[in-house]
NUBAKOL-821545 format. One record per residue: x, y, z of N, C-alpha, C, O, CB in turn. Coordinates in Angstrom, 1 decimal, decimal comma. Each point is the difference from the previous one (the first is absolute). Glycine has a CB too. Example, Ala and Ser with C-alpha at 12.3 -4.5 7.8 and 13.67 -1.06 7.14 Angstrom:
nx	ny	nz	cax	cay	caz	cx	cy	cz	ox	oy	oz	cbx	cby	cbz
13,2	-5,7	7,8	-0,9	1,2	0,0	0,9	1,2	0,0	1,0	0,0	0,7	-2,9	-1,2	0,5 .
1,5	2,3	-1,9	0,9	1,1	0,0	-0,8	1,1	0,8	0,5	1,1	0,1	0,7	-1,7	-2,3 .
% end
This chain:
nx	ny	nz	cax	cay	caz	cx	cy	cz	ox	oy	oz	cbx	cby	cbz
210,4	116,6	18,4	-0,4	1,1	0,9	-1,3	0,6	-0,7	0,0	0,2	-1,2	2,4	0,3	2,1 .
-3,7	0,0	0,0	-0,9	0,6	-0,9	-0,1	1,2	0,2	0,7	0,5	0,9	-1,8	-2,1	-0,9 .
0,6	2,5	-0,7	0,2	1,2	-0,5	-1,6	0,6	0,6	-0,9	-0,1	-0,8	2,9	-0,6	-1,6 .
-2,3	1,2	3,6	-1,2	0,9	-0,1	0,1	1,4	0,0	0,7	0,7	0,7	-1,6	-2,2	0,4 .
0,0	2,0	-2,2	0,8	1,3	0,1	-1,8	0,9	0,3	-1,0	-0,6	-0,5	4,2	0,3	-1,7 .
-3,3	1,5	2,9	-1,5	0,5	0,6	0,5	1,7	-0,1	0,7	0,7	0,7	-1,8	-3,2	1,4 .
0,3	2,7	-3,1	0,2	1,7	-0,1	-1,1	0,5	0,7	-0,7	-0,8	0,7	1,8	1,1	-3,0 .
-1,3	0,9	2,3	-1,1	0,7	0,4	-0,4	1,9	0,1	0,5	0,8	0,7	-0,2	-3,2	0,3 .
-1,2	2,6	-1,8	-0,6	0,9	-0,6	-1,0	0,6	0,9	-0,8	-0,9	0,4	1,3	-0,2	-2,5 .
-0,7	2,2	2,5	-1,4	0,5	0,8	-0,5	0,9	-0,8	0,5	1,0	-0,5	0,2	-1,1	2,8 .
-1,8	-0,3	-2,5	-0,5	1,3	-1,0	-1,8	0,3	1,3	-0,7	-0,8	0,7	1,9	-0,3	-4,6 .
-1,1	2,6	3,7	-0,6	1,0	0,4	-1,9	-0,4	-0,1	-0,6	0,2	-1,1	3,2	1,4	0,2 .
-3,4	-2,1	1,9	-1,1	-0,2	0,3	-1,1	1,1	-1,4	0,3	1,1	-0,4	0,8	-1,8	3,4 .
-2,2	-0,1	-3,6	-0,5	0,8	-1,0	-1,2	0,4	0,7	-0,9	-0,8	0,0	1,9	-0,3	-2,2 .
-1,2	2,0	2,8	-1,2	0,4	0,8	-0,1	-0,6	1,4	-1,0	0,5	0,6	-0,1	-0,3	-2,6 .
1,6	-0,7	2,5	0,1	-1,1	1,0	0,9	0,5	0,9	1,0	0,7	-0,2	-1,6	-2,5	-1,2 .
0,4	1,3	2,6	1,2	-0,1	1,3	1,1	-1,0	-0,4	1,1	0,5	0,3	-2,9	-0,2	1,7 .
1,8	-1,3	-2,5	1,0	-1,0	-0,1	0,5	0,0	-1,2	-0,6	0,2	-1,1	-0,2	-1,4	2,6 .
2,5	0,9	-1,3	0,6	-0,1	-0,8	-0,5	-1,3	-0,9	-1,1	-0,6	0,4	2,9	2,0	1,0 .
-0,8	-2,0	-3,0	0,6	-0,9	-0,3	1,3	0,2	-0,4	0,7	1,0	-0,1	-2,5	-1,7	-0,2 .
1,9	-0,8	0,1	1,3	0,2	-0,1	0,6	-1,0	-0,7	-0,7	-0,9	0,3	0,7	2,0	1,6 .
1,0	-1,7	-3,0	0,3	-0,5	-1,1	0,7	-0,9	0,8	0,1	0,5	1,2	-0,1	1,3	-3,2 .
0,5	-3,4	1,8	1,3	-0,3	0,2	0,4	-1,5	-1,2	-0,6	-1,0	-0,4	0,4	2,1	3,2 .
1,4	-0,4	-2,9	0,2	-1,0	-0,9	0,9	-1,6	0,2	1,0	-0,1	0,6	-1,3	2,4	-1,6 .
-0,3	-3,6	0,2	0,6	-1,3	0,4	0,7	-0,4	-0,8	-0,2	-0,1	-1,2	-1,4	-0,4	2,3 .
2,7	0,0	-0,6	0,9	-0,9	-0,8	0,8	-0,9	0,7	1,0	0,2	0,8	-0,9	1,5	-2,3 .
-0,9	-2,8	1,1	0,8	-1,4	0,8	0,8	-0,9	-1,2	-0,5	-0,3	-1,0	-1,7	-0,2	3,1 .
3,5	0,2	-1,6	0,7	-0,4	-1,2	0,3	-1,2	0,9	0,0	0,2	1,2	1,1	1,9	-2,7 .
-0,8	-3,3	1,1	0,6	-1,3	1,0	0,4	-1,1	-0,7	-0,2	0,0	-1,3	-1,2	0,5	3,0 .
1,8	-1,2	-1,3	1,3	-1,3	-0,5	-1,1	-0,9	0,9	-0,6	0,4	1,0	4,0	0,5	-1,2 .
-3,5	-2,1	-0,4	-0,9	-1,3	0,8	1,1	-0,1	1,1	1,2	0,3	0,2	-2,6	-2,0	-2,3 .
0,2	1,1	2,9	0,3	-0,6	1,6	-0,3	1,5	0,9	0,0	-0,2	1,2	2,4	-1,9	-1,9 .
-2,6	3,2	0,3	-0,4	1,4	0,9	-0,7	-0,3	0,8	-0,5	-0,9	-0,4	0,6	2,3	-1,0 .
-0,5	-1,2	2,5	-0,9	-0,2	0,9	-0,9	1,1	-0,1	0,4	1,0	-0,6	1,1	-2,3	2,0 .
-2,6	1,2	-0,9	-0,8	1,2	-0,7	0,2	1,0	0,9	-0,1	-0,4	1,2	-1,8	-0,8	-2,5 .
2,1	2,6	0,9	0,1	1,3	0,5	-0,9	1,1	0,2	-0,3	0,1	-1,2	2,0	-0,7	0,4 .
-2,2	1,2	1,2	-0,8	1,3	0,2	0,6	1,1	-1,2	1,1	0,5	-0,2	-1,5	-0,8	3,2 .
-0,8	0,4	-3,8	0,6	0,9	-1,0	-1,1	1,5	-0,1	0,0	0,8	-0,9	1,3	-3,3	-0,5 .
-2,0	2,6	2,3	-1,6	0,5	0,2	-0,4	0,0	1,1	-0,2	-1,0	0,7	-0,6	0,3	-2,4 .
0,7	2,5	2,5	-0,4	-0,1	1,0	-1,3	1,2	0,1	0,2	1,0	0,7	2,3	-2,3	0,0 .
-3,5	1,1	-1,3	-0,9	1,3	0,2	-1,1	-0,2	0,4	-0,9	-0,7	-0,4	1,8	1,7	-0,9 .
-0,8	0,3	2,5	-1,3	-0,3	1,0	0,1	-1,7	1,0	0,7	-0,2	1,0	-2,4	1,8	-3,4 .
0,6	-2,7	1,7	-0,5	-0,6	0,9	0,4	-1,4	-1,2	-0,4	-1,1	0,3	-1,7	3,0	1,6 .
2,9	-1,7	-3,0	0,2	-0,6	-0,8	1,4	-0,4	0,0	0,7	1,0	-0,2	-2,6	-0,2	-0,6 .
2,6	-2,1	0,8	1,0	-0,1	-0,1	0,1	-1,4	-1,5	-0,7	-1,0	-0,1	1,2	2,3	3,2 .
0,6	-0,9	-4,0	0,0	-0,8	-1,3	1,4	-0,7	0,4	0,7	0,6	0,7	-2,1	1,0	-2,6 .
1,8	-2,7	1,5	1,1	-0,5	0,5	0,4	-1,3	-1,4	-0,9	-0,7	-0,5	0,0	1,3	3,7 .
1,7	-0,6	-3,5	0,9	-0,8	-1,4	0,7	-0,8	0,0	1,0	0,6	0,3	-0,9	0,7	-1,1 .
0,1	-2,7	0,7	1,3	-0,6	0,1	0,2	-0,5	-1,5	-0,6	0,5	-1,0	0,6	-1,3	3,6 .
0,8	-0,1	-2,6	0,1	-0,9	-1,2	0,7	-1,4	0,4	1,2	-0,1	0,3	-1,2	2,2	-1,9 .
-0,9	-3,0	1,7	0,0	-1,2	0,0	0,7	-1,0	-1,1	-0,4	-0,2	-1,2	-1,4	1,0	2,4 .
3,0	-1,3	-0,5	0,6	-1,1	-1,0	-0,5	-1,4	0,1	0,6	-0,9	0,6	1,4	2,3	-0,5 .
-3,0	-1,4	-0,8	-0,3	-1,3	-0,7	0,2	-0,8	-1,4	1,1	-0,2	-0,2	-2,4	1,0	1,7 .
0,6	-1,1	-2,1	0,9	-0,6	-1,4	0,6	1,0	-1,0	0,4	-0,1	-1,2	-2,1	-1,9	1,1 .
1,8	3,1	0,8	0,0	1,4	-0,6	-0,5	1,0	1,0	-0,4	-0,3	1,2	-0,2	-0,6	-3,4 .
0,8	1,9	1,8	0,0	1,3	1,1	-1,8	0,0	-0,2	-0,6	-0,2	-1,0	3,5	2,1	0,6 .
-3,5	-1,8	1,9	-1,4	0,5	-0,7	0,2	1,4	1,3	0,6	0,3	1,0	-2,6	-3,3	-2,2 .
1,1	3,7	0,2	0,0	1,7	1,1	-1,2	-0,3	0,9	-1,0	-0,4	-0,5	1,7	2,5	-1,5 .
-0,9	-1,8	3,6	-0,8	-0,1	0,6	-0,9	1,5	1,1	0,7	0,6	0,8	0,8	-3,1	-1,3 .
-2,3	2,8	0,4	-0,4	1,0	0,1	-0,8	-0,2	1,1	-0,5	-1,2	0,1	0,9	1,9	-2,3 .
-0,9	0,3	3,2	-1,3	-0,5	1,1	0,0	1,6	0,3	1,0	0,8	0,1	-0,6	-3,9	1,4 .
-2,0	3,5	-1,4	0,0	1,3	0,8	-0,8	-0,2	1,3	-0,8	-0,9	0,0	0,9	2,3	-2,2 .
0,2	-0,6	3,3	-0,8	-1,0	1,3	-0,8	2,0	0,7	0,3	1,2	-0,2	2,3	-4,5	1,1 .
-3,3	2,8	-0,3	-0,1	1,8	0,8	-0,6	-0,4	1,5	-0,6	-0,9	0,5	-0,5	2,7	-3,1 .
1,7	-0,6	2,9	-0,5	-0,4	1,7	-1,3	0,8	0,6	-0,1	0,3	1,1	2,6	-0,6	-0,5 .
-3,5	0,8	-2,0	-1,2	0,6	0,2	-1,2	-1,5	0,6	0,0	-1,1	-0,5	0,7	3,6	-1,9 .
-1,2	-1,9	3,2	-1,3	-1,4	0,0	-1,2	0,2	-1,5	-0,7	-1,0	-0,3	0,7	1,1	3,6 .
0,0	0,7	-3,8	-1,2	0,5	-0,9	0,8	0,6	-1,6	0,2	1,2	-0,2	-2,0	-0,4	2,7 .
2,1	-1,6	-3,2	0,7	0,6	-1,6	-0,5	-1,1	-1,0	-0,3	-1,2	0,0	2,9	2,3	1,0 .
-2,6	-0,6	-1,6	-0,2	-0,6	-1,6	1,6	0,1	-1,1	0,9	0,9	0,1	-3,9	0,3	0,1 .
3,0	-2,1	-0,8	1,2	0,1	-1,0	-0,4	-0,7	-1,2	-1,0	-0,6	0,1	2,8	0,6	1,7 .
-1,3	0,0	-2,8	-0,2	-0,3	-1,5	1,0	0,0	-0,8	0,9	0,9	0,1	-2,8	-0,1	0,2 .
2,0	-1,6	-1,0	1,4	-0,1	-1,4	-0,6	-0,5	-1,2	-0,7	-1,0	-0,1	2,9	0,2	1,7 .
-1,8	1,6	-2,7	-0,9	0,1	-1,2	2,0	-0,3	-0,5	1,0	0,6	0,5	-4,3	1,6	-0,5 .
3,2	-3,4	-1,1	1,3	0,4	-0,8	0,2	-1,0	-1,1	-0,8	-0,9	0,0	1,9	1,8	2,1 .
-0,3	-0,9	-3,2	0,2	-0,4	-0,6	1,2	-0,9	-0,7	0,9	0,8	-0,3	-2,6	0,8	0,8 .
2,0	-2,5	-0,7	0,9	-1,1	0,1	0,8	-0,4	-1,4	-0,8	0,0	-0,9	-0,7	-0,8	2,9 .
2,4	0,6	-2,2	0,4	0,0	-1,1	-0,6	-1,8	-1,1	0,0	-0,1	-1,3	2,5	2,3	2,8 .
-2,9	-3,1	-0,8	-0,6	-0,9	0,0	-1,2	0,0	-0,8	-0,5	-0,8	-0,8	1,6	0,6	2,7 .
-1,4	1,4	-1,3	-1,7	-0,2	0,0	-0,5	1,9	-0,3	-1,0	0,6	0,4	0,8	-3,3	1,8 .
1,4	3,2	-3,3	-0,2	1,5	0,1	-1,6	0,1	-0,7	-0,5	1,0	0,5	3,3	-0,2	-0,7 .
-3,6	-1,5	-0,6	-1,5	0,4	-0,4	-0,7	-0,1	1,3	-1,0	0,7	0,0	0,9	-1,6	-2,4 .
0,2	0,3	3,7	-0,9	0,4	0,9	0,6	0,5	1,3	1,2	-0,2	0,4	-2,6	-1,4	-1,4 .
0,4	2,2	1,6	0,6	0,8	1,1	-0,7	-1,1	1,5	-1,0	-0,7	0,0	1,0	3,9	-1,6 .
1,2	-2,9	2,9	-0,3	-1,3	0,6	-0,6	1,9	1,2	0,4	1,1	0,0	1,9	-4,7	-0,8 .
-3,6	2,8	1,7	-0,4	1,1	1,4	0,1	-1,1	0,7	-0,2	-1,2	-0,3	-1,6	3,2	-0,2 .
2,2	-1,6	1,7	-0,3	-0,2	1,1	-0,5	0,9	1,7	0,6	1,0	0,4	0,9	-2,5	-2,1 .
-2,4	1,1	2,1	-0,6	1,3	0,9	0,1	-0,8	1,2	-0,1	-1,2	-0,1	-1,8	2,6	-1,4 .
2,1	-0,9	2,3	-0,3	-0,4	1,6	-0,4	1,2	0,6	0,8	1,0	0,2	0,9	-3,0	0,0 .
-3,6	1,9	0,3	-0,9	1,1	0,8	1,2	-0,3	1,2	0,9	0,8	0,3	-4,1	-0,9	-1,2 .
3,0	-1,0	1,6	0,6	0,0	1,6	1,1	-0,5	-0,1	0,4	-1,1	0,2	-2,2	0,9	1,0 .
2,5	1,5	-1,6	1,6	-0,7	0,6	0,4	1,3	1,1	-0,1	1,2	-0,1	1,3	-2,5	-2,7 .
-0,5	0,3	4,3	-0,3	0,8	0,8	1,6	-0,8	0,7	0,4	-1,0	-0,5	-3,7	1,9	0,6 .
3,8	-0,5	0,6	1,1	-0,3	1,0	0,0	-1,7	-0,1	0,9	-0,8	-0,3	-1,4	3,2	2,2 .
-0,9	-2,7	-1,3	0,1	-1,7	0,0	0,0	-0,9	-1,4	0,0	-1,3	0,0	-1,4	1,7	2,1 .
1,4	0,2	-3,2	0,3	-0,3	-1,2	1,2	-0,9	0,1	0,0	-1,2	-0,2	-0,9	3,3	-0,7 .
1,9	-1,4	1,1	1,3	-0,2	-0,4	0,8	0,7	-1,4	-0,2	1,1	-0,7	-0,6	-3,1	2,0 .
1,6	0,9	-1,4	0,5	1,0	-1,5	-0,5	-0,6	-1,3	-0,3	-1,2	-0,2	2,6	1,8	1,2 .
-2,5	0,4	-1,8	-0,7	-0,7	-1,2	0,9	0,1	-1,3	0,8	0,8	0,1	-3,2	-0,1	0,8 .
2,4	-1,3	-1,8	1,0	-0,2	-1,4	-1,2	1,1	-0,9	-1,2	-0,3	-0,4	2,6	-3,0	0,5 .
-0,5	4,6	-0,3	-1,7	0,5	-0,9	0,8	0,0	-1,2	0,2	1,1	-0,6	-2,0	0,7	2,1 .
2,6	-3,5	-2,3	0,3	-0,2	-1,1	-0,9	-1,2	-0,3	-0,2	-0,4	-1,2	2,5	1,5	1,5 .
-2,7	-1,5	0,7	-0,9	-1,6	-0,4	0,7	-0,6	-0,3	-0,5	-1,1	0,0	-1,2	1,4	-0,8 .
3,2	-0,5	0,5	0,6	-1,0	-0,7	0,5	0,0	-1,7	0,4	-0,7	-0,8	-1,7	-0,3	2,8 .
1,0	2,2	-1,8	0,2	0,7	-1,3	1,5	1,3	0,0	0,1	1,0	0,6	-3,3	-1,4	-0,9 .
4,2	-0,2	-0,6	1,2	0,9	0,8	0,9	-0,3	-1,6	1,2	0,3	0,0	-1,3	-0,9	3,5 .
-0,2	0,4	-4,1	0,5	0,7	-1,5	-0,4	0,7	-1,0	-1,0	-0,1	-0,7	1,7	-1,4	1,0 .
0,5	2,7	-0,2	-0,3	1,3	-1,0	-2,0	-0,2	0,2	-0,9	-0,5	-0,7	3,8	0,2	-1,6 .
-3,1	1,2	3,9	-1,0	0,3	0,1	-0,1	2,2	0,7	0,7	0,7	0,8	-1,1	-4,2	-0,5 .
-0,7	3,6	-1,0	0,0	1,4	0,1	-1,6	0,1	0,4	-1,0	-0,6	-0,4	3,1	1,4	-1,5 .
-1,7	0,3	3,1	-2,0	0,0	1,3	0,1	0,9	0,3	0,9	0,7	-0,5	-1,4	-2,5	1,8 .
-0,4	2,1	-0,5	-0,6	0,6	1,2	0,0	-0,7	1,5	0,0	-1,3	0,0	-1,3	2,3	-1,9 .
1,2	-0,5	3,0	-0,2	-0,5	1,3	-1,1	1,4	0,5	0,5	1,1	-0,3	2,4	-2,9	0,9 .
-3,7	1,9	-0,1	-0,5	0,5	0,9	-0,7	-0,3	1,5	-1,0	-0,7	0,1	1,1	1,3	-2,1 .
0,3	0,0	2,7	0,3	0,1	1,3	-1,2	1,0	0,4	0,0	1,0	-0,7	2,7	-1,5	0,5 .
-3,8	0,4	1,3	-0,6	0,9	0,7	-0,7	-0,8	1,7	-0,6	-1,0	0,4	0,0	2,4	-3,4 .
1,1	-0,3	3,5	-0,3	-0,3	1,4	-0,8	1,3	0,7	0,0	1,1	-0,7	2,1	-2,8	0,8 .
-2,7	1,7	1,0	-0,8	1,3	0,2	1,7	1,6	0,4	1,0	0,3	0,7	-4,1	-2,4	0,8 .
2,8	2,4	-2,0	0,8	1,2	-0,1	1,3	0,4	-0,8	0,9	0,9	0,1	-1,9	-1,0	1,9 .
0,9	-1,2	-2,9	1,2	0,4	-1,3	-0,2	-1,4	-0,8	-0,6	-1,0	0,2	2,9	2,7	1,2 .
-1,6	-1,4	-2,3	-0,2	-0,5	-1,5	1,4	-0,6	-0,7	0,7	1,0	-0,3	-2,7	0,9	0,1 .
2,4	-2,6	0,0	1,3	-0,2	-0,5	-0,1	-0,5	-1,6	-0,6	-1,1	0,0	1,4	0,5	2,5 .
-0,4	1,1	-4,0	0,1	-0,7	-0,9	1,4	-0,3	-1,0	0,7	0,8	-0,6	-3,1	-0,1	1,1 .
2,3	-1,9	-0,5	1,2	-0,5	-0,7	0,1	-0,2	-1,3	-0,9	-0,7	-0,4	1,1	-0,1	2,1 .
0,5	1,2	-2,4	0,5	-0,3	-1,7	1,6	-1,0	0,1	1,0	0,1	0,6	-2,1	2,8	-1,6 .
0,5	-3,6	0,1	1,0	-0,9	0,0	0,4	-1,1	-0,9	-1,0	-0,6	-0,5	0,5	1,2	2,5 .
1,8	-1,2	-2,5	0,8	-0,4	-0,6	0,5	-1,1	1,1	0,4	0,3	1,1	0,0	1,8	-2,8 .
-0,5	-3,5	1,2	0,7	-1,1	0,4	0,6	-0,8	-1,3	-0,3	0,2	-1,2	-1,2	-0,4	3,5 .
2,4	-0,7	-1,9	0,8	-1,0	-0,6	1,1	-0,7	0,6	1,0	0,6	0,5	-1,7	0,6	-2,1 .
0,7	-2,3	1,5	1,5	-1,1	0,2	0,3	-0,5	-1,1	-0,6	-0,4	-1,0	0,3	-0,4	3,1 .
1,8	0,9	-1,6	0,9	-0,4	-1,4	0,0	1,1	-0,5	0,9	-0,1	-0,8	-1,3	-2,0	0,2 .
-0,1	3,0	0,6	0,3	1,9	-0,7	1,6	-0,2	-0,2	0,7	0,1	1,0	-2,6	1,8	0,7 .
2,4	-2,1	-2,7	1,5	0,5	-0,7	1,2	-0,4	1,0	0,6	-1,1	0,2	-1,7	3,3	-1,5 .
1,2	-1,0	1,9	1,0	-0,7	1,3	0,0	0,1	1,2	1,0	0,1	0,8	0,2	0,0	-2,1 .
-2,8	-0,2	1,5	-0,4	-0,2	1,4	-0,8	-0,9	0,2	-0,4	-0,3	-1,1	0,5	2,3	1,5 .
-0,5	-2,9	0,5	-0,6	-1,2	0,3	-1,6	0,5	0,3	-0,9	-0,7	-0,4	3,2	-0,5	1,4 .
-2,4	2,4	-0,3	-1,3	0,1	-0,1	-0,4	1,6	0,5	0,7	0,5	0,8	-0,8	-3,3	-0,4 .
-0,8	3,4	-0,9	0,3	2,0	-0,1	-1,5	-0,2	0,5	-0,7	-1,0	-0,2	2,7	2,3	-2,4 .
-2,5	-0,4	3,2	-1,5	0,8	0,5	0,5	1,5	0,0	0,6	0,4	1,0	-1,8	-2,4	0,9 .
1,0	2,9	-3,0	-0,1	1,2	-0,7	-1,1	1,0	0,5	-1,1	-0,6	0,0	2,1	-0,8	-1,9 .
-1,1	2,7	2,3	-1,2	0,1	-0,1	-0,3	1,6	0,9	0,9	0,2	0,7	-1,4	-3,3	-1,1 .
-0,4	3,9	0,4	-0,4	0,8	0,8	-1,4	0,0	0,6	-1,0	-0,4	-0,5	2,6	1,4	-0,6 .
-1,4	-0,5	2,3	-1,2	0,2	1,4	-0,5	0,8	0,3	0,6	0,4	1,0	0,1	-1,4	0,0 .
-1,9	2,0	-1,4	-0,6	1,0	0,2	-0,7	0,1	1,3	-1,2	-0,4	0,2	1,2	0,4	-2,4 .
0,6	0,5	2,8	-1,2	-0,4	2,1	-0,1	1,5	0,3	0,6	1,1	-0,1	0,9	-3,8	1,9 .
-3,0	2,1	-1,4	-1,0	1,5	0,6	-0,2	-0,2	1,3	0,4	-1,1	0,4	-1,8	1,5	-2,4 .
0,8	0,4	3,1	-0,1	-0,1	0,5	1,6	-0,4	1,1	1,0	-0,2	-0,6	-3,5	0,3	-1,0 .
2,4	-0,3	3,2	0,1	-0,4	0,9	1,9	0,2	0,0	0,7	-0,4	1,0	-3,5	-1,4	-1,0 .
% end
């Protein structure tokens, strides 16, 4: 059974008309999960499974139904902790689809995701791993969203 668990925090606009607002991620899963919605803000939706293949691998895709956004994942891998892996996409828009903003990179890895479309902003902090202790595969993490 997987475990999504989505808190959420509103904190008070700093000069501004619009709120933000905090939420927090925790996807826990056993291989064979089918991937789940674990992220839903704004125009951004993040979604997790974990795939049983020769081993659990964790699978990640963020998709948005804006025609006009940008997204990016800056993170770091336990593999390869002296270098930091980016990835940017200017046009990611509805006709995208879903994107892996792990690259394929999904052990004991610690990032960022940012998210911006015209009228809000979404950014992600975040913790992955499979095979984590006694879970098959965990996406950890909090969502700071502005705007919308």
């Amino acid at each position: 059974m997987a475990l999504a668990v989505v808190g959420l925090v509103v904190l008070a606009g700093c000069g501004g008309e619009e709120d933000s607002r905090v939420e927090l991620i925790e996807f826990r899963a056993p291989a064979g999960t089918q991937p789940t919605e674990i992220l839903q803000a704004g125009e951004l939706t993040i979604e997790a499974g974990c795939v049983d293949a020769a081993g659990p691998v964790l699978s990640v895709a963020a998709s948005t139904m804006a025609a006009d956004a940008t997204i990016a994942s800056v993170y770091r891998q336990k593999r390869s902790a002296a270098s930091e892996h980016k990835f940017v996409l200017d046009e990611f828009g509805r006709d995208y689809g879903p994107w892996d903003f792990l690259g394929g990179g999904n052990e004991r890895v610690t990032g960022t995701l940012e998210y911006s479309s015209p009228g809000e902003h979404v950014s992600v902090s975040f913790f992955a791993d499979q095979d984590h202790g006694d879970v098959d595969c965990l996406l950890s993490g909090t969502a700071v969203v502005a705007g919308r």
